[in-house]
C-alpha positions in Angstrom: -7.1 -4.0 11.3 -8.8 -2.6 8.5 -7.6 -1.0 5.3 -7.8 2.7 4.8 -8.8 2.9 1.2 -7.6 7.0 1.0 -3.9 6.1 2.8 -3.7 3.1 0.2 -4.4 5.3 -3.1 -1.7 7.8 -1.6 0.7 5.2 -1.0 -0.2 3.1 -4.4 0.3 6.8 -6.2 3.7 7.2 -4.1 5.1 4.0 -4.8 4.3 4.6 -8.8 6.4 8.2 -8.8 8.8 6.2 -6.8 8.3 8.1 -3.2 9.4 5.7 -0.1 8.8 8.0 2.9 5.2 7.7 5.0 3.5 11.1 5.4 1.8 9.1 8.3 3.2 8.2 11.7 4.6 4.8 12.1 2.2 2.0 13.6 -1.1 3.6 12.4 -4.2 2.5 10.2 -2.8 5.0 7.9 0.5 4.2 8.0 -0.3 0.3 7.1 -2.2 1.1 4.7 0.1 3.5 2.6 2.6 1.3 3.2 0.6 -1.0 1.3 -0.1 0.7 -1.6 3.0 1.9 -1.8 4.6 -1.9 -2.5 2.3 -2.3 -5.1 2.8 1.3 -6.8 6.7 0.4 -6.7 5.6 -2.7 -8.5 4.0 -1.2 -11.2 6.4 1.4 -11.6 8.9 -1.4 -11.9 6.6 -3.1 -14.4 5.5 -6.0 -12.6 1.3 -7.0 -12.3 -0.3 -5.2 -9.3 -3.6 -7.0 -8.0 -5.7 -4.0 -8.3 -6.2 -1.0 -7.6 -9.5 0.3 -5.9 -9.1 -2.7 -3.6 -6.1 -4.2 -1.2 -4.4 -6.5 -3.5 -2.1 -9.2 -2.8 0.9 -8.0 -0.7 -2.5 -6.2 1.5 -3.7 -9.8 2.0 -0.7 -11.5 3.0 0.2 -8.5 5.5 -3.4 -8.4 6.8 -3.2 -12.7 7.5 0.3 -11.9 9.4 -1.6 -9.3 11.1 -4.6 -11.7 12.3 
C-alpha cells in the first residue's frame, strides 16, 4: 500500500490541533494514511520529534513493514 500524501497532511494537521476521528472510512488508502499523520501530529503537539513532514516518517515506516 502506498501513502496518500494529501490524507497524511490532514491527518498530521489533525493530530497537531489534537483531532482523533478519521473523516475517511475505515480500511482505506486514506484512512491509513491520515491515521498516519495523525500519530505524528499528536507527537508534535505533545512536543516530541516527528520525522518529517512532507514525507511518511517513522511510525509510516514501521506500519507500512507490518503491512508488507
Amino acid at each position: 500500500m502506498t501513502l496518500d500524501p494529501k490524507a497524511y497532511q490532514e491527518g498530521f494537521a489533525a493530530g497537531e490541533a489534537g483531532i482523533k476521528r478519521c473523516p475517511y472510512p475505515a480500511g482505506t488508502r486514506e484512512a491509513w494514511s491520515w491515521h498516519s499523520g495523525q500519530l505524528e501530529g499528536a507527537a508534535e503537539r505533545g512536543g516530541f520529534s516527528y520525522s518529517t513532514v512532507t514525507t511518511p516518517g517513522l511510525a509510516f515506516q514501521i506500519l507500512a513493514a507490518r503491512k508488507e
